[in-house]
The first five atom37 places (N, CA, C, CB, O) and aatype in JSON, in Angstrom:
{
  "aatype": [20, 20, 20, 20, 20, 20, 20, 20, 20, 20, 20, 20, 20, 20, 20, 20, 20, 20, 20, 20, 20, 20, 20, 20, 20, 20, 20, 20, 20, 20, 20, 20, 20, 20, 20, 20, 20, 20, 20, 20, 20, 20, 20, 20, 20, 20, 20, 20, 20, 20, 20, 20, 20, 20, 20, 20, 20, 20, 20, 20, 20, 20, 20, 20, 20, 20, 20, 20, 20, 20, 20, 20, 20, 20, 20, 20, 20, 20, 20, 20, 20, 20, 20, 20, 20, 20, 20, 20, 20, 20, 20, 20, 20, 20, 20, 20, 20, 20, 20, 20, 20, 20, 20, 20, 20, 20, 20, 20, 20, 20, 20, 20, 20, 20],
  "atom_mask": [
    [1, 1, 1, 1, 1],
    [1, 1, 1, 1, 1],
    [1, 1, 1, 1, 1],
    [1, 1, 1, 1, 1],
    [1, 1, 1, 1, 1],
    [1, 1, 1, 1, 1],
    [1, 1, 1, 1, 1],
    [1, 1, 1, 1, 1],
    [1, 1, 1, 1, 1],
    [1, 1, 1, 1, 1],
    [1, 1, 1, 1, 1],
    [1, 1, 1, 1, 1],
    [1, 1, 1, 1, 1],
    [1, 1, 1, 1, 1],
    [1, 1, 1, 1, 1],
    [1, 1, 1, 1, 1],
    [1, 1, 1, 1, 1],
    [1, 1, 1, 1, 1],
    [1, 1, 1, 1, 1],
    [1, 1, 1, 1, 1],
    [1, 1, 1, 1, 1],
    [1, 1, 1, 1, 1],
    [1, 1, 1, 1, 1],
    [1, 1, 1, 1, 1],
    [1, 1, 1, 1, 1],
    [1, 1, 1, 1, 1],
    [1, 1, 1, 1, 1],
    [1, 1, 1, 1, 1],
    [1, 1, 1, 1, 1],
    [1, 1, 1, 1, 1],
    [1, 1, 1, 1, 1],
    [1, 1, 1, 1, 1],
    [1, 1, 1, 1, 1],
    [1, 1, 1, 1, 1],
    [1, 1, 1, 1, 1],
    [1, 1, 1, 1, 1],
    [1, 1, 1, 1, 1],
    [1, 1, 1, 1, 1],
    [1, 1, 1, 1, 1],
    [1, 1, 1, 1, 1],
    [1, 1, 1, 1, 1],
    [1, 1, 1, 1, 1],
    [1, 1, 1, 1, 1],
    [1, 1, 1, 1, 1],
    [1, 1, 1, 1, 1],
    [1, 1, 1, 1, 1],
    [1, 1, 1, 1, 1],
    [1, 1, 1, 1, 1],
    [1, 1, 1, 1, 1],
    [1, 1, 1, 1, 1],
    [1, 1, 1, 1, 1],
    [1, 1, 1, 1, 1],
    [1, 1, 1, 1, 1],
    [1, 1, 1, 1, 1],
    [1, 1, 1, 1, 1],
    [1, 1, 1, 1, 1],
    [1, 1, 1, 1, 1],
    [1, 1, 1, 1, 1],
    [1, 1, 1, 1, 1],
    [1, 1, 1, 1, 1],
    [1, 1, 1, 1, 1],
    [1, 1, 1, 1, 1],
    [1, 1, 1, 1, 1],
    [1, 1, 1, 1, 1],
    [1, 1, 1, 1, 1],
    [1, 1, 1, 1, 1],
    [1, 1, 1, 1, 1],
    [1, 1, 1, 1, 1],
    [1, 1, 1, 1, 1],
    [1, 1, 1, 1, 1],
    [1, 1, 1, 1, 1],
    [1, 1, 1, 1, 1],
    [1, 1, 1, 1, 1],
    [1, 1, 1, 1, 1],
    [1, 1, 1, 1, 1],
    [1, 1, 1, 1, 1],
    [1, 1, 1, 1, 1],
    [1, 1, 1, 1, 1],
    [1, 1, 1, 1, 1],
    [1, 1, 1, 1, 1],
    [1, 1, 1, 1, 1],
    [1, 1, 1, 1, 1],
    [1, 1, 1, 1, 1],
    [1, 1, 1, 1, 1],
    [1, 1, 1, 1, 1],
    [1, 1, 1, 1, 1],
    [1, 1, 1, 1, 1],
    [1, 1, 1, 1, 1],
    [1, 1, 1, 1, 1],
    [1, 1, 1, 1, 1],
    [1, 1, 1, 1, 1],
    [1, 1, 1, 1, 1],
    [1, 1, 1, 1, 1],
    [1, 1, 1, 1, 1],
    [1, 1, 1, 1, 1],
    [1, 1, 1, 1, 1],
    [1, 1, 1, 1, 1],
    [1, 1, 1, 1, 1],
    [1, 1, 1, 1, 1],
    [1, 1, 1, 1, 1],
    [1, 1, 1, 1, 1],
    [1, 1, 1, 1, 1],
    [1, 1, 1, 1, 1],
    [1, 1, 1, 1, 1],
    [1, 1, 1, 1, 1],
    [1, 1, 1, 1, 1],
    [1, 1, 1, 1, 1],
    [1, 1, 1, 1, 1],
    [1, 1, 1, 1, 1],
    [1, 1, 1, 1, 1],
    [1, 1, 1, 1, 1],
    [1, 1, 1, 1, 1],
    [1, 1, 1, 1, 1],
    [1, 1, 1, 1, 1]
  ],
  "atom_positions": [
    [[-12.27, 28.7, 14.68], [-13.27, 27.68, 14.63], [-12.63, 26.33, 14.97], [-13.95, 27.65, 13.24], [-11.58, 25.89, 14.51]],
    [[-13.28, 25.88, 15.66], [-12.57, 24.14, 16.29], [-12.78, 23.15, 15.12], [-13.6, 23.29, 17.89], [-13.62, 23.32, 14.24]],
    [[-11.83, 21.95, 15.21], [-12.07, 21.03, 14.34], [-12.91, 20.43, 14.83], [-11.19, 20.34, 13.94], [-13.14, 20.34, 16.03]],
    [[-13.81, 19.67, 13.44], [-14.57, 19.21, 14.23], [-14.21, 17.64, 14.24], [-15.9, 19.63, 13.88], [-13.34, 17.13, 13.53]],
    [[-15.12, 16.9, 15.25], [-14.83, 15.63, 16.02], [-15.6, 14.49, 14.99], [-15.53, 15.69, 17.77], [-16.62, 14.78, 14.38]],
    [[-15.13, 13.52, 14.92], [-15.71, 12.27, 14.03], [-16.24, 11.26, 15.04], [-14.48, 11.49, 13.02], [-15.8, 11.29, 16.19]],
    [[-17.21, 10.33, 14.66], [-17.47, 9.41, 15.93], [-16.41, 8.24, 14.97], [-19.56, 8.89, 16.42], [-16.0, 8.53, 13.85]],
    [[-16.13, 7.1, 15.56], [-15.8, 6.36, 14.67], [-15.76, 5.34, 13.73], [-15.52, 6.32, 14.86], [-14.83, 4.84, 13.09]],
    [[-17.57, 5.05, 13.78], [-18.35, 4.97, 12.43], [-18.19, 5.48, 11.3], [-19.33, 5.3, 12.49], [-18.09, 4.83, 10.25]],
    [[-18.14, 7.01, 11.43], [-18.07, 7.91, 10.53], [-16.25, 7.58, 9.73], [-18.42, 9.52, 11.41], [-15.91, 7.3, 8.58]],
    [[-15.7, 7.74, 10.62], [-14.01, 7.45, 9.9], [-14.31, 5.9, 9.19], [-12.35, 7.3, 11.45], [-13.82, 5.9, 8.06]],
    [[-14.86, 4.82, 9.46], [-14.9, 3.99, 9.1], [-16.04, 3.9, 7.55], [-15.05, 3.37, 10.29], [-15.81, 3.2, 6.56]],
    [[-16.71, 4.43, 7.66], [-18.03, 4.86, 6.36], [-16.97, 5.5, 5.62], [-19.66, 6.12, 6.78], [-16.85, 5.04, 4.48]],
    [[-16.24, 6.36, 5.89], [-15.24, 7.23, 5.28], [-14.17, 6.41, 4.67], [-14.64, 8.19, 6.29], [-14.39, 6.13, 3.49]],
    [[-13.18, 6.0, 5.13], [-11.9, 5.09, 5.03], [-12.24, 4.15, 3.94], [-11.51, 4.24, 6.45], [-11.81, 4.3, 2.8]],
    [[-13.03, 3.13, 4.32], [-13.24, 1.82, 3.49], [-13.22, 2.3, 2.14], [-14.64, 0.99, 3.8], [-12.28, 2.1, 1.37]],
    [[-14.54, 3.13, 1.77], [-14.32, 3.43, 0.08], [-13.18, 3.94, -0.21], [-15.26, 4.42, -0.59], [-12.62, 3.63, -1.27]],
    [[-12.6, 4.86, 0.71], [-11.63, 5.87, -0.17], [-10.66, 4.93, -0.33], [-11.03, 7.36, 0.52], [-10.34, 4.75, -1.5]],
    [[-9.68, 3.81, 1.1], [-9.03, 3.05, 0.25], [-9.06, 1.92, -0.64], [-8.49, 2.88, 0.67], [-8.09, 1.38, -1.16]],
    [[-10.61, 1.53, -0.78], [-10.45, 0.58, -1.89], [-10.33, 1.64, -3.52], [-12.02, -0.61, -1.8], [-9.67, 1.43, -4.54]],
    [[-11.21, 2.71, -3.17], [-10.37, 4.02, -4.4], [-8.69, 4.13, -4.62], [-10.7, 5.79, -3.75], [-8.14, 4.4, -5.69]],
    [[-8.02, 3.84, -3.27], [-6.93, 4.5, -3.39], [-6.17, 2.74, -4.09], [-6.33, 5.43, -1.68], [-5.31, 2.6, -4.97]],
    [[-6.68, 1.98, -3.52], [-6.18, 0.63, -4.38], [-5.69, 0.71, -6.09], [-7.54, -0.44, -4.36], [-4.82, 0.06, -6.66]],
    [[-6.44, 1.6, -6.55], [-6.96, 1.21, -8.01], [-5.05, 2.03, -8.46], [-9.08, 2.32, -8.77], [-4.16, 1.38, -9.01]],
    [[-4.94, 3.33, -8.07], [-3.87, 3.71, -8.45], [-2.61, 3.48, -7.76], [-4.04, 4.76, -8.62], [-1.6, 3.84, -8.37]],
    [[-2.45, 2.92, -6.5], [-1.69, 1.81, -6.01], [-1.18, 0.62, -6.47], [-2.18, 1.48, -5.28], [-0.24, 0.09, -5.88]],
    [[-1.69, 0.13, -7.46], [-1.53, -1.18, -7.78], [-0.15, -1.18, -8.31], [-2.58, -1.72, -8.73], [0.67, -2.06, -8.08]],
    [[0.07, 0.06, -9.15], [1.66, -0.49, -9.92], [2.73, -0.19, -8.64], [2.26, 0.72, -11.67], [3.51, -1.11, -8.38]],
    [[2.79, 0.7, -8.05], [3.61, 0.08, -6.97], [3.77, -0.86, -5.89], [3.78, 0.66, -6.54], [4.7, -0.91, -5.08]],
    [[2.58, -1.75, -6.0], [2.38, -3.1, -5.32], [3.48, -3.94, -6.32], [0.56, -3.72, -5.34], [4.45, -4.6, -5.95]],
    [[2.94, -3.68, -7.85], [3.49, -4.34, -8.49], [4.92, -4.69, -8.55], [3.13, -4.01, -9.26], [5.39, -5.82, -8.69]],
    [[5.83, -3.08, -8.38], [7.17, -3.45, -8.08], [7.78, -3.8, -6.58], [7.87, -2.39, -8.58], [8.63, -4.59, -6.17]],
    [[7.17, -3.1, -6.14], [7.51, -3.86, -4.32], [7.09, -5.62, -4.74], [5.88, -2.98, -2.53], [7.86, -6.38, -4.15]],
    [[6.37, -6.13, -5.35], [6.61, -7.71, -5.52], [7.54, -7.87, -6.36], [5.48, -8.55, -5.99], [8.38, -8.63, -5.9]],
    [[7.8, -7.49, -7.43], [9.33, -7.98, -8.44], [10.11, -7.13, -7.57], [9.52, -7.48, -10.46], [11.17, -7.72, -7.73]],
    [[10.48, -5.94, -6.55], [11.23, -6.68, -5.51], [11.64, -7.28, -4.51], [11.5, -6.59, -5.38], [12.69, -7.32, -3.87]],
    [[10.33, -7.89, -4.46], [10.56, -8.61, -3.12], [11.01, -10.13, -3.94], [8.91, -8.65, -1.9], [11.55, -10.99, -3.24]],
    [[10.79, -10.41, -5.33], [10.93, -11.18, -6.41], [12.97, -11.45, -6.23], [10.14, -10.19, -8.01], [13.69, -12.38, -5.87]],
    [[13.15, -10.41, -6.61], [14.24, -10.13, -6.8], [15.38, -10.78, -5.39], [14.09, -8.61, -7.07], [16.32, -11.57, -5.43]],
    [[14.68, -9.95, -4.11], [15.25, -10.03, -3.12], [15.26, -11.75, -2.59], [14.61, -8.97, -2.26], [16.27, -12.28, -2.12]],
    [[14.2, -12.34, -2.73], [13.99, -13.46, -2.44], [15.02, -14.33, -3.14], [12.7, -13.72, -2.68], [15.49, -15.33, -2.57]],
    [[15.44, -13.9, -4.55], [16.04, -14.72, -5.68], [17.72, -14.53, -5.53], [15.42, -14.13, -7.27], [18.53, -15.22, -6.15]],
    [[18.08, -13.42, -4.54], [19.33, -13.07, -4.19], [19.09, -14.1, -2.85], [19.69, -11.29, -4.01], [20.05, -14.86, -2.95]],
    [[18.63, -14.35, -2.13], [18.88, -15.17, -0.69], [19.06, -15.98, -0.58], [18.29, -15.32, 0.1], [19.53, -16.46, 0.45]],
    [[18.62, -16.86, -2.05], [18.79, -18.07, -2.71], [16.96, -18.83, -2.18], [20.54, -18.99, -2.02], [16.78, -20.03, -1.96]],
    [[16.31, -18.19, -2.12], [14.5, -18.1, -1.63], [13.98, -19.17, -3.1], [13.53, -15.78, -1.72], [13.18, -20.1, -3.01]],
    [[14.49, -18.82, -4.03], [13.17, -19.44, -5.09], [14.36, -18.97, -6.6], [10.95, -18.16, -4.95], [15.55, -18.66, -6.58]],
    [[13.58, -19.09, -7.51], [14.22, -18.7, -8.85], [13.89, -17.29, -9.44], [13.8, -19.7, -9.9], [12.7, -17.0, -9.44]],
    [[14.48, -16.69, -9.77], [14.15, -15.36, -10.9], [13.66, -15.05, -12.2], [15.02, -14.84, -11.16], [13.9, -15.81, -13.13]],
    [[13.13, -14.21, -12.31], [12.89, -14.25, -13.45], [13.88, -13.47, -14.65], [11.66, -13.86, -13.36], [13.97, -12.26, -14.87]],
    [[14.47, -14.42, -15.23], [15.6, -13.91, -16.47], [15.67, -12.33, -16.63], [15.1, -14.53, -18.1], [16.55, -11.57, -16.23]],
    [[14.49, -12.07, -17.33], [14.4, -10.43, -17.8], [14.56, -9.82, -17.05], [13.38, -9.83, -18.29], [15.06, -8.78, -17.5]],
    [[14.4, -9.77, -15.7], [14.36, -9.17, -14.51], [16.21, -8.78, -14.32], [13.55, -10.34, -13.29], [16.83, -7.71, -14.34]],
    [[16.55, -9.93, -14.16], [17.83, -9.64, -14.08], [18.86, -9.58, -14.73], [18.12, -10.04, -13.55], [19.91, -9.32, -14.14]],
    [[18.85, -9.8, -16.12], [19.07, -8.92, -17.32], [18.83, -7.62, -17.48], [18.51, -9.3, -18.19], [19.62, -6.98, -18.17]],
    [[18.01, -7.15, -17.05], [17.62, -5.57, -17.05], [18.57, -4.68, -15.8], [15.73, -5.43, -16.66], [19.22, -3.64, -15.78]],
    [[18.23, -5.7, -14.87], [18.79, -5.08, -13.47], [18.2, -4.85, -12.15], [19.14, -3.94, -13.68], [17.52, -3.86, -11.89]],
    [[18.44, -5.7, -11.4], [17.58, -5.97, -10.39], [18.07, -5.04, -9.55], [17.51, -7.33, -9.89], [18.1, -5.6, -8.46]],
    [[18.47, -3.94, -9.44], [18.76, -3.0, -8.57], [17.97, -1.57, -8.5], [20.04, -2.82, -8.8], [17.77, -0.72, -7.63]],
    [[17.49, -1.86, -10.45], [17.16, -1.01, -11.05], [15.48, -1.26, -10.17], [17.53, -1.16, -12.75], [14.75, -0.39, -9.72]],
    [[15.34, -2.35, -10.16], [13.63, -2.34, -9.7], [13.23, -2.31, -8.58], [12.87, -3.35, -10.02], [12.11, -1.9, -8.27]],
    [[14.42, -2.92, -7.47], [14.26, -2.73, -6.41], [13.78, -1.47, -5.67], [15.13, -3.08, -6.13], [12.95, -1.13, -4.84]],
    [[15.12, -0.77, -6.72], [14.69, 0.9, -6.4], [13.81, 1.78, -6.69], [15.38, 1.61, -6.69], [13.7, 2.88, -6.16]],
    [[12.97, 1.19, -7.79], [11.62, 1.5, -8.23], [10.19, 1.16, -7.56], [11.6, 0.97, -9.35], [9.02, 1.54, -7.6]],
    [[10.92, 0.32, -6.98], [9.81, -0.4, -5.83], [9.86, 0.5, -5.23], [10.02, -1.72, -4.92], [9.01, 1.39, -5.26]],
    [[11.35, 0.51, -4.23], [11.06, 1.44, -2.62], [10.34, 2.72, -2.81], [12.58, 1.98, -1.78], [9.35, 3.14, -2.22]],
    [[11.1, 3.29, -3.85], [10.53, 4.62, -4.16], [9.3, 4.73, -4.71], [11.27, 5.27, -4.95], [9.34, 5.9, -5.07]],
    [[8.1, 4.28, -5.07], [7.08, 4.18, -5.26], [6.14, 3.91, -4.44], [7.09, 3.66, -5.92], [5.0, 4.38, -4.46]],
    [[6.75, 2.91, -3.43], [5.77, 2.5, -2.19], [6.34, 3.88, -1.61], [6.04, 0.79, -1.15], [5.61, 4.81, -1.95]],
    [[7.31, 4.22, -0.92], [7.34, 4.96, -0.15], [6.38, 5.79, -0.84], [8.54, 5.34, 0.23], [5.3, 5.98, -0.28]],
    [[6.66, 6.45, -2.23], [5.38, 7.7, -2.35], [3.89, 7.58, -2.21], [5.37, 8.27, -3.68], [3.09, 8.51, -2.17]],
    [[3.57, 5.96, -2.11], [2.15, 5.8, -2.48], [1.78, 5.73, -0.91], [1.71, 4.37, -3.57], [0.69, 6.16, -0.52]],
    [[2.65, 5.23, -0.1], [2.63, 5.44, 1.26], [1.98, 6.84, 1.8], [4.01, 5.3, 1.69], [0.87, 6.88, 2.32]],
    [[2.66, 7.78, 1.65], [2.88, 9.37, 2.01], [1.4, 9.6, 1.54], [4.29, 10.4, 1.05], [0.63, 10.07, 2.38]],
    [[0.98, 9.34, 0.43], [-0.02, 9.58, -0.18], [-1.38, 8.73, 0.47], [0.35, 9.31, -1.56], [-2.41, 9.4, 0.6]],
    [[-1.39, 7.44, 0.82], [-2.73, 6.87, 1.33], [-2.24, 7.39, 2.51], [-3.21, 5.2, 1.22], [-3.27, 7.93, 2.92]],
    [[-1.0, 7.7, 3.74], [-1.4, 8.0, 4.84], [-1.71, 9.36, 4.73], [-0.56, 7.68, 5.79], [-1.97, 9.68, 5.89]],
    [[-1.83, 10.21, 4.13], [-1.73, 11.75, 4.34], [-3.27, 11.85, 4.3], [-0.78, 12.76, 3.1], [-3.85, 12.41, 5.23]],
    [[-4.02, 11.29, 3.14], [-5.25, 11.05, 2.81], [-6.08, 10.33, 4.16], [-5.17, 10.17, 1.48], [-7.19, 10.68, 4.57]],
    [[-5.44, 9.51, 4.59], [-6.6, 8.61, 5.72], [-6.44, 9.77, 7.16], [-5.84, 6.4, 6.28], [-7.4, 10.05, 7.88]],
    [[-4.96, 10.34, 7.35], [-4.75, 11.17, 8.5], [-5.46, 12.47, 8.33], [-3.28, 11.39, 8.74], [-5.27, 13.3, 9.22]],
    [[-6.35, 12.84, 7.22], [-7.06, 14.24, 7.13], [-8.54, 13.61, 8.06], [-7.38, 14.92, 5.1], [-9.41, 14.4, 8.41]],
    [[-8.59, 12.62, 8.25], [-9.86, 12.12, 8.67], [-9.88, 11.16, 9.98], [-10.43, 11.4, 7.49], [-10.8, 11.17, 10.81]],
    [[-9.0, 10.51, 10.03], [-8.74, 9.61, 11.1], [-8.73, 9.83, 12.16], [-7.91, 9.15, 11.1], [-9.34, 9.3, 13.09]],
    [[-7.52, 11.24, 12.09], [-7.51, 11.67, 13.58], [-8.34, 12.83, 14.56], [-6.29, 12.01, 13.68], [-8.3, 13.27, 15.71]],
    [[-9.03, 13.0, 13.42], [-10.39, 13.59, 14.46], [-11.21, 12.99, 14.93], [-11.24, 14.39, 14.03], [-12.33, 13.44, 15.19]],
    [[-10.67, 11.34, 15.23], [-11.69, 10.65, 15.68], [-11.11, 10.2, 17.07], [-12.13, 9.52, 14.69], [-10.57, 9.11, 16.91]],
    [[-11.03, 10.61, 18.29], [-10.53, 10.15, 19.47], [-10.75, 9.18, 20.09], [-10.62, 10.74, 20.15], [-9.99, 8.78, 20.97]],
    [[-12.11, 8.43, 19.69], [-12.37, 6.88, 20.17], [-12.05, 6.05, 19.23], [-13.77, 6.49, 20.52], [-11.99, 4.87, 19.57]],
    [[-11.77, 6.35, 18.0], [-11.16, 5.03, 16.97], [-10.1, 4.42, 17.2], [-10.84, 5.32, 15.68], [-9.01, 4.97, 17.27]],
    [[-10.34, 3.0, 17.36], [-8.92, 2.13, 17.76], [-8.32, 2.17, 16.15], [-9.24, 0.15, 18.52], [-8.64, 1.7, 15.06]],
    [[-6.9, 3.31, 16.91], [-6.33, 3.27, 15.45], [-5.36, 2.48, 15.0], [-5.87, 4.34, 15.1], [-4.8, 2.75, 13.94]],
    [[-4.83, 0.84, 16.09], [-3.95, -0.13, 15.01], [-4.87, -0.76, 14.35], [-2.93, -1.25, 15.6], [-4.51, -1.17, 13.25]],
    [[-6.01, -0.98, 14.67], [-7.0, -1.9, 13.69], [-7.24, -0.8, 12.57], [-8.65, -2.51, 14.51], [-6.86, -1.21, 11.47]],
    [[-7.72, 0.33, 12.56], [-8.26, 1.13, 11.65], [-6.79, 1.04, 10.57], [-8.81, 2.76, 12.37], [-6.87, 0.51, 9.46]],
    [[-5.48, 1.64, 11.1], [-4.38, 1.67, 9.99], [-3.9, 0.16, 9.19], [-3.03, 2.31, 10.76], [-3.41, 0.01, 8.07]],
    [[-4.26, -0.93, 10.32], [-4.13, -1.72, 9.23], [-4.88, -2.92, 8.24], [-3.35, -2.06, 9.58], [-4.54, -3.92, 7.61]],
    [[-6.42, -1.94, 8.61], [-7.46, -2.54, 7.62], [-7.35, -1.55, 6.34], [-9.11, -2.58, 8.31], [-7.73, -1.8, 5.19]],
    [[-6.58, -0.06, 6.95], [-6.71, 0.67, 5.83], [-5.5, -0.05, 4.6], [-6.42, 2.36, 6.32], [-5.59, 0.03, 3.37]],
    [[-4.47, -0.72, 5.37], [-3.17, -1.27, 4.68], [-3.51, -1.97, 3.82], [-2.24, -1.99, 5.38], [-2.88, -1.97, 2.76]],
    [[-4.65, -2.81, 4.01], [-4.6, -4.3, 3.62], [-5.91, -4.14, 2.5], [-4.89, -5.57, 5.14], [-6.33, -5.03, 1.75]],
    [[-6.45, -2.63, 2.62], [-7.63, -2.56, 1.44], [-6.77, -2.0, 0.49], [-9.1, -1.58, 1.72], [-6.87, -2.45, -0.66]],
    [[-6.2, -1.38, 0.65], [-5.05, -0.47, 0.04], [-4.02, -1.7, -1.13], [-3.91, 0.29, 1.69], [-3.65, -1.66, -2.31]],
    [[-3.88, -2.66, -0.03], [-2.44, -3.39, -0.77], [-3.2, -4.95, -1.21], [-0.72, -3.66, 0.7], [-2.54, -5.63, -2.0]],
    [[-4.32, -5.43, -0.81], [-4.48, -6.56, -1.5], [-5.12, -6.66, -2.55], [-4.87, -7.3, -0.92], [-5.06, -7.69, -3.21]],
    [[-6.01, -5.43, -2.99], [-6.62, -5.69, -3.87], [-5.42, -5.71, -5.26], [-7.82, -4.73, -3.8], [-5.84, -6.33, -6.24]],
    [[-4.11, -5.14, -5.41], [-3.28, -4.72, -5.99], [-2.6, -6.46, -6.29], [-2.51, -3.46, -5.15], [-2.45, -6.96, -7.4]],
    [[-2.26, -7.17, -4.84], [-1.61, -8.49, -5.24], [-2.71, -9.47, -5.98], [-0.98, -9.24, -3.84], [-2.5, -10.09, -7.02]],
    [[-3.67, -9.48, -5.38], [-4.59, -10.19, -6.13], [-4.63, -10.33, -8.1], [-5.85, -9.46, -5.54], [-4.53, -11.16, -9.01]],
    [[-4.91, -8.51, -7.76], [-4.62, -8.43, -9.61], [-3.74, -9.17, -9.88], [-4.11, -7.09, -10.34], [-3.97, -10.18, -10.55]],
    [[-2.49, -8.86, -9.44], [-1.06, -9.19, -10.28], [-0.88, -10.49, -10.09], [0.34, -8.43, -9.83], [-0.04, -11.03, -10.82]],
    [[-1.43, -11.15, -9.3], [-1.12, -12.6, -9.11], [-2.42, -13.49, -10.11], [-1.19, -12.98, -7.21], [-2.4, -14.58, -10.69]],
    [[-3.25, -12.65, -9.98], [-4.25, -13.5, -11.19], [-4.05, -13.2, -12.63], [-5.86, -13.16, -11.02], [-4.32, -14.06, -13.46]],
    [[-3.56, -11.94, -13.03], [-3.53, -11.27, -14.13], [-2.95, -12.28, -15.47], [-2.66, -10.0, -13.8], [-2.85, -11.81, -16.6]]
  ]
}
């Protein structure tokens, strides 16, 4: 049986909710990809740190970052690519990085207002 074909309305009706869904459990690894990008900035001599941060160990979070985004990565692309690419007319740099930015801002927003 053939796969079947999406127009690319349909990927788009599709996409939007699922990643503002996929936002909600994304957020804590937004959270550490910013304390380390926190971190990284505060090693370049960028801005100031935050004490606890590097008392604890800023190597320790960095690496909690990467490894979290990378998994949450694997996870919103694996999810948007079950659907995306059965769509052969969807312009897919706009589609991947509206999916990025539903995905990852609703996450800074929180943490920056919180």
């Amino acid at each position: 049986m053939p796969r079947r074909r999406l127009r690319p309305h349909q990927v788009w009706l599709i996409g939007v909710p699922l990643n503002l869904l996929l936002a909600i459990p994304c957020a804590y690894p937004v959270a550490f990809a910013m304390l380390g990008a926190q971190v990284l900035g505060w090693e370049l001599g960028w801005g100031t740190a935050d004490p606890t941060v590097v008392d604890d160990g800023a190597g320790f979070a960095i690496g909690l970052g990467l490894v979290s985004m990378v998994f949450a990565g694997l996870v919103v692309f694996g999810l948007n690519a079950l659907f995306a690419f059965r769509a052969p007319q969807l312009k897919a740099g706009r589609y991947w990085l509206v999916a990025a930015l539903l995905v990852v801002v609703p996450g800074v927003l929180y943490w920056t207002n919180r």
